[in-house]
C-alpha positions in Angstrom: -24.2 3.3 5.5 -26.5 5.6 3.7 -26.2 7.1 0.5 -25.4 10.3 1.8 -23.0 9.4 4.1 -21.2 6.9 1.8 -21.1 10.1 -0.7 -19.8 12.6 1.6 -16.7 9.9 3.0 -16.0 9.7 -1.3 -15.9 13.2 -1.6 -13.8 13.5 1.4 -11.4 10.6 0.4 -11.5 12.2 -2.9 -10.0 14.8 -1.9 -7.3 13.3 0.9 -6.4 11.4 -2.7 -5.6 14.1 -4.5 -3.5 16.2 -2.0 -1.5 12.5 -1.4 -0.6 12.5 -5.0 0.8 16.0 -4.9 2.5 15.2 -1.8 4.3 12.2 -3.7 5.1 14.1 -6.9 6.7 17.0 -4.6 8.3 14.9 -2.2 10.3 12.9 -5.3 10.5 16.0 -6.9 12.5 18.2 -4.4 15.3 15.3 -4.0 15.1 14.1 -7.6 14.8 10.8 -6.6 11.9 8.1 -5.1 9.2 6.2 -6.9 6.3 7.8 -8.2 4.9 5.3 -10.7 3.6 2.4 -8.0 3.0 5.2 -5.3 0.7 7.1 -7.6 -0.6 3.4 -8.8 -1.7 2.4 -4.6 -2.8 5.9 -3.7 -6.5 5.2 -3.6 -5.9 1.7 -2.0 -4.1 3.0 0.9 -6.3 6.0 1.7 -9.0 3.5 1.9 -7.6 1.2 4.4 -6.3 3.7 6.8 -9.2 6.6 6.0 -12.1 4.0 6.0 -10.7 0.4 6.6 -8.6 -0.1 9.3 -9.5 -0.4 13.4 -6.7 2.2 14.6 -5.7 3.7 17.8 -5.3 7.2 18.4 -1.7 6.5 19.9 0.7 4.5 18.1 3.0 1.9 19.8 4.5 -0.8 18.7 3.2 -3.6 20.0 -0.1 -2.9 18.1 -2.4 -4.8 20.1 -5.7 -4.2 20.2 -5.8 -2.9 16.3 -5.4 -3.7 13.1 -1.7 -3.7 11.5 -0.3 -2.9 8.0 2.8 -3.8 6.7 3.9 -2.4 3.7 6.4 -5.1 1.7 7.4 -2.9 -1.5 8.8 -0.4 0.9 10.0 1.8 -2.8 6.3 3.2 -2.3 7.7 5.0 0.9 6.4 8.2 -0.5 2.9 6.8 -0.4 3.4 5.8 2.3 4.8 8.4 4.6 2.1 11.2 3.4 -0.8 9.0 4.2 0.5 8.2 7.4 1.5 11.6 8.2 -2.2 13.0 7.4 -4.1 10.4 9.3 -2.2 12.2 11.6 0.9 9.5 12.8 3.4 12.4 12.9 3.2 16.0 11.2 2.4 17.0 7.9 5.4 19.6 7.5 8.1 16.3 8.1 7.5 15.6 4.4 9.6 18.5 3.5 12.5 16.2 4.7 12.2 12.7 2.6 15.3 11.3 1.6 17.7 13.8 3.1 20.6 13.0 5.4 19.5 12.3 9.3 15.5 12.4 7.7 13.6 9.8 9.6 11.9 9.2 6.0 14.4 7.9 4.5 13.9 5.8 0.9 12.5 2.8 2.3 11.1 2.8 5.1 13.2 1.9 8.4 12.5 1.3 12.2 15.6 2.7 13.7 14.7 6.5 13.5 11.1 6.0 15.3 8.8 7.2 13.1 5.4 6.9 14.1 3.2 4.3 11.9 6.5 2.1 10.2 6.5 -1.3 12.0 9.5 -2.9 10.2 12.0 -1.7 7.6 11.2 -2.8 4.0 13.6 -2.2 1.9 14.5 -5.9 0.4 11.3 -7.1 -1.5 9.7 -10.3 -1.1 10.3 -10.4 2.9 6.4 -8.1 3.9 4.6 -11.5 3.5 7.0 -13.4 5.9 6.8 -10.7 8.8 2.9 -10.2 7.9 2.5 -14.0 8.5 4.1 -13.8 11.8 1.7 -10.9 13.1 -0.9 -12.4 12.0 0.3 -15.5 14.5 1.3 -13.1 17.4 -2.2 -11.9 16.9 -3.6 -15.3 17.4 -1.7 -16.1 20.4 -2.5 -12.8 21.9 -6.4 -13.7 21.3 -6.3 -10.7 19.9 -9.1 -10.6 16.9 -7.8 -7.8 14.6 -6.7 -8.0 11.5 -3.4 -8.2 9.8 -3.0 -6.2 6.2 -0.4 -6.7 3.9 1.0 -4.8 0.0 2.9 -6.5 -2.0 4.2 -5.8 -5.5 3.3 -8.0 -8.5 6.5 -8.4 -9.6 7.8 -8.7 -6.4 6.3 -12.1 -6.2 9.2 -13.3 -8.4 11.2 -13.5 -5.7 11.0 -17.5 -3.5 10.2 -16.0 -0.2 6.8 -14.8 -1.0 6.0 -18.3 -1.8 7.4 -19.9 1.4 5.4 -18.0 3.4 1.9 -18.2 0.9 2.3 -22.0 1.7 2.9 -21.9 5.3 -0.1 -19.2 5.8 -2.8 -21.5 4.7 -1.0 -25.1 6.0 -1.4 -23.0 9.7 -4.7 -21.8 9.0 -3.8 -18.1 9.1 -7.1 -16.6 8.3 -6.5 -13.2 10.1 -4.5 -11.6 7.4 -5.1 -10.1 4.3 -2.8 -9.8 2.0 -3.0 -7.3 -1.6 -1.1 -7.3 -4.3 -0.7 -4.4 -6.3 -1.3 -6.0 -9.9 0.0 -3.5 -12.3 1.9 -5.5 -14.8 4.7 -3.3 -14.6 7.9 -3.3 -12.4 11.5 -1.5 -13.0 12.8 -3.2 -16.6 9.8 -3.3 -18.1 6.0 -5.1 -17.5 6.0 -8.3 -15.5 5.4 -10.7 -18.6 8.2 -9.7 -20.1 10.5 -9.9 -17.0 9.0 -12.9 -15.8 5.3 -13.7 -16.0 3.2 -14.6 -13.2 1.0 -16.7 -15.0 -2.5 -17.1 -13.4 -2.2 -15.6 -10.1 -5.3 -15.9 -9.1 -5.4 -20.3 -9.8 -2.0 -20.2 -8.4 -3.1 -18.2 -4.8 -6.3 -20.8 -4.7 -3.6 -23.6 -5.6 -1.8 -22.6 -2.1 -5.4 -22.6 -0.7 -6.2 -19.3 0.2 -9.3 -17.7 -0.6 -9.1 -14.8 -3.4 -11.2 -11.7 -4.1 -10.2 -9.4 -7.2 -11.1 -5.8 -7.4 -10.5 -4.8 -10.8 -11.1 -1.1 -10.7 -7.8 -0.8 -8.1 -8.0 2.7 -8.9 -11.7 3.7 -7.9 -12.7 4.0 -3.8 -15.7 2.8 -4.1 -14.3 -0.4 -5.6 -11.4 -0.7 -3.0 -13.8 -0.2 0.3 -16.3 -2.7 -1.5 -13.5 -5.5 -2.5 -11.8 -4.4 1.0 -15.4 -4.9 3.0 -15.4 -8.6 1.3 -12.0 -9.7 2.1 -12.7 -8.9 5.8 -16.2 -10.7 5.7 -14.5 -13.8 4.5 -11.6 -13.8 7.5 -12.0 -16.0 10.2 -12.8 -19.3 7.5 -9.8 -21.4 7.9 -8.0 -20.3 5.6 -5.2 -16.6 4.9 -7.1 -13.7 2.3 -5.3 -12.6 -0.9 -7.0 -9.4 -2.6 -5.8 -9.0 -6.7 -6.1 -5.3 -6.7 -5.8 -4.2 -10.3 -4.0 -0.5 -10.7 -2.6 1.3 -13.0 0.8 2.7 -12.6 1.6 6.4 -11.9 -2.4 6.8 -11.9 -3.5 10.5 -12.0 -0.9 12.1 -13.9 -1.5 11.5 -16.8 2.3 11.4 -18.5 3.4 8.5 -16.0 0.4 6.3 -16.2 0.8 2.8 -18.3 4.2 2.6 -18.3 7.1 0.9 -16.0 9.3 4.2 -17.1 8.4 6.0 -13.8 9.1 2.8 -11.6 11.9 5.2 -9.9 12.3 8.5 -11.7 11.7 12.1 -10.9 9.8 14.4 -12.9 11.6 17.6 -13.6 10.3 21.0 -12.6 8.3 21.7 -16.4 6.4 17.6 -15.6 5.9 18.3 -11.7 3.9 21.2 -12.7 1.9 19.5 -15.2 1.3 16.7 -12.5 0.2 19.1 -9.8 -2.0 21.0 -12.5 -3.9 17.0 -13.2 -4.3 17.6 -8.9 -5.6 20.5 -7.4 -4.7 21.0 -3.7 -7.3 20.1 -1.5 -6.5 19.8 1.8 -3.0 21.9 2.1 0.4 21.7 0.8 3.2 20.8 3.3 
């Protein structure tokens, strides 16, 4: 990629950034209720992977073969979620207008039942993405199918036993078509993750269960992501499952919910979702 190019795709995910954190600062606005802090914190990662990342076809189905797959584990960041999918153009932009209300197919956490376009599973218990990421990854295999398999995770939702059942069994089976990120914050609903209960070194622990582990510590800047992204697919294929450490900050880009676990899952009131659509100027149109 040339300079020029790779500058004009920033500029233009740049911008698809921005309007994405309006969206989730409106869409947990209107209802008073959702969770801006991690969606704000995974904005930039997720407009990477399905603006720049991701093999996708035009239709969607759910049988997914023949492209890559994501499956988003903390399903709380359904606001994320939902606007990126609906501008990469999985269902239309005006459904937004509807999260969280009654017979909504965007409801909190993301569910299968109502069809929407782009949500594979439901994921609204945490520490259950890694098991059913695992098992695509597999079906993927069998199929002789050579795409890959992405994953999000919360930090703090590694506390919970599952995640770990299923780390082991990826790299004992030699799942090395998946990639899975964790959205390393530090922060999670009662307060930072060291307080709760620490992680430790997740990094030694990942290579402990033998899988391979690339860090991006700017989580927050594109160029970083699609760099640390661009490694973790060159070293699929190797024998052994992908872990990326991607290093956010929470509520990232407005400025009054950054840093802290206080915006895990609360709204800003009408005087703060002004200030937070102030920090982002629209870009590419308001729903």
């Amino acid at each position: 990629m040339t300079a020029n190019v790779l500058l004009m795709n920033l500029t233009h995910l740049n911008d698809f950034t921005t309007q994405v954190r309006r969206d989730i600062v409106r869409m947990v606005h209107q209802v008073n209720s959702g969770h801006p802090g991690g969606s704000l914190g995974c904005t930039e990662f997720l407009v990477a992977l399905y603006q720049e990342i991701m093999e996708r076809k035009e239709e969607f189905d759910m049988d997914g073969i023949g492209e890559d797959l994501f499956f988003l584990s903390n399903g709380h960041i359904s606001p994320l979620f939902y606007s990126v999918l609906a501008r990469s153009g999985y269902f239309p932009v005006s459904e937004l207008v509807t999260f969280r209300k009654i017979d909504s197919r965007l409801q909190g956490h993301p569910t299968t039942h109502e069809g929407l376009p782009g949500v594979r599973v439901a994921s609204g218990s945490l520490g259950q993405g890694l098991s059913v990421a695992v098992g695509a990854a597999e079906a993927k295999k069998l199929n002789k199918d050579n795409h890959l398999i992405y994953s999000l995770h919360g930090d703090g939702e590694l506390q919970e036993g599952q995640n770990w059942e299923a780390i082991m069994y990826a790299s004992a089976k030699n799942i090395d078509n998946l990639i899975a990120t964790v959205d390393y914050n530090g922060q999670q609903i009662d307060g930072s993750t060291d307080q709760v209960l620490s992680l430790g070194n997740l990094k030694a622990k990942f290579e402990a269960f033998d899988w391979t582990v690339v860090s991006i510590e700017k989580g927050n800047d594109l160029k970083s992501i699609i760099e640390g992204l661009e490694k973790a697919k060159s070293l699929t294929g190797k024998g052994k499952p992908v872990a990326v450490l991607l290093h956010t900050v929470m509520g990232n880009g407005v400025d009054f919910m950054m840093h802290t676990h206080a915006w895990h899952g609360k709204a800003p009131n009408d005087e703060q979702l002004q200030s937070a659509l102030e920090q982002n100027p629209e870009t590419l149109g308001d729903y």
